[in-house]
N, C-alpha and C positions, 0 to 999 in steps of 0.2 A: 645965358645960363645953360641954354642947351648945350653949346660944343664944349663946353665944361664938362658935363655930363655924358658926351658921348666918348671923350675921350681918358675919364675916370680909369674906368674900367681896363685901360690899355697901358695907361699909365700905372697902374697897382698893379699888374700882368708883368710890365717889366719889373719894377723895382722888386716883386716876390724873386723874379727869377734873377735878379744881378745879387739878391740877399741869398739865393740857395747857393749860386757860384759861387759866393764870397765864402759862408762855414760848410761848404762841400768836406766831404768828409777826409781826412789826411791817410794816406796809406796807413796800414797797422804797423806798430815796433815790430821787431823780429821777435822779442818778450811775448808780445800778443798774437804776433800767428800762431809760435809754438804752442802759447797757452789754448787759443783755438783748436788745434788739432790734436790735444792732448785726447786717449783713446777712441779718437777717430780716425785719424790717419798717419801713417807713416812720413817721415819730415825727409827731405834729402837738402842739404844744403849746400849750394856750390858757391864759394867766396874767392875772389880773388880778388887783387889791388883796381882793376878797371875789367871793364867790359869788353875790350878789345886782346884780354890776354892769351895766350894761344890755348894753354890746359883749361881755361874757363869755356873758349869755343868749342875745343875737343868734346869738352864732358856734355855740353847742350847737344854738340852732333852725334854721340852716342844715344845721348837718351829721346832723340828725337826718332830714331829707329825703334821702338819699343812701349808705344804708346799703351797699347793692350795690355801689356804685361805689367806695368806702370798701375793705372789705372783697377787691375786683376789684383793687387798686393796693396788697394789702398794710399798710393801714393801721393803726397805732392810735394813738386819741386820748386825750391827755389834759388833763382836766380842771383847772387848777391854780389855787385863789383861792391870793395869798399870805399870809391871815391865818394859813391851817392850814401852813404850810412850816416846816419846823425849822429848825434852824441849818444844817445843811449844805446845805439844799436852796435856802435863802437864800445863800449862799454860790456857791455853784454857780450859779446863774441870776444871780446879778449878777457874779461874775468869769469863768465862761466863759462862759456865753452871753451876757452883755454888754447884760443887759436891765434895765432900772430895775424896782424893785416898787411905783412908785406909778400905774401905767397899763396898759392893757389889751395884751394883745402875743399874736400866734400865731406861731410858731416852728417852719417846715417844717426836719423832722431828717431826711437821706434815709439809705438802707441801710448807708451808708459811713462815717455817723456824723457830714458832718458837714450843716451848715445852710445850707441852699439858698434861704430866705425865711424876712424877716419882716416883718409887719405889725402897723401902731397900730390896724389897724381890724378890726372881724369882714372875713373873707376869703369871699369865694365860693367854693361848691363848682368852678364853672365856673374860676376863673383857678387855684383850688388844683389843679385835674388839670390843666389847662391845661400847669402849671409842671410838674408829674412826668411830663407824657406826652411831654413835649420830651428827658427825660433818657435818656442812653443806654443803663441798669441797664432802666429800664421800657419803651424801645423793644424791648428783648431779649425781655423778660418778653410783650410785647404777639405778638412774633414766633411764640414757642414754646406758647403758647396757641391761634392761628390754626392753627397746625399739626395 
């Protein structure tokens, strides 16, 4: 009865932990990032048909120069090939956001939720801040900062 007992506890140890791996939590829709960052952060979405596309690598090696600036305007980026997209997420970027999935598209989403640009092409960091620093959420923001 004892090694019963001693090895209870080892045995419930695992099986907690094969039951957390198993309803581990599933990435968020693209539905619920967006709804997550509604007046918290700024959305940039980069989409293209896979991961490997040349203007989906461009637009990450840009913005990978520009961390500060990024992060200074509230941002987050996502990364989106449409190979890996489910059903809903396919659904969603083609009936509200209004984007095809066989091209490359970046998708300025501002605090307010809704979308203030988009582009067929990798986007500059310069004209992406360019566009936010004109808006009058990030004038405010630039305001109370100086302060």
């Amino acid at each position: 009865m004892k090694r019963v007992i001693k090895f209870l506890p080892l045995a419930l140890l695992v099986l907690a932990a094969w039951g957390a791996a198993a309803q581990a939590p599933r990435p968020a829709s693209l539905a619920q990032q967006l709804r997550a960052s509604h007046w918290q952060k700024r959305v940039l979405l980069v989409g293209a048909p896979t991961a490997d596309q040349a203007d989906f690598l461009q637009q990450q090696k840009l913005l990978a120069t520009v961390p500060n600036q990024l992060r200074e305007r509230d941002f987050v980026v996502l990364a989106l090939p449409y190979d890996q997209f489910s059903a809903a997420d396919r659904h969603y970027w083609t009936q509200e956001l209004k984007q095809p999935l066989t091209s490359f598209a970046a998708v300025l989403i501002g605090k307010d939720g809704g979308v203030k640009r988009v582009e067929t092409q990798p986007l500059a960091p310069a004209d992406l801040f360019g566009t936010v620093d004109k808006m009058p959420m990030r004038r405010q923001e630039a305001r109370r900062t100086k302060k």
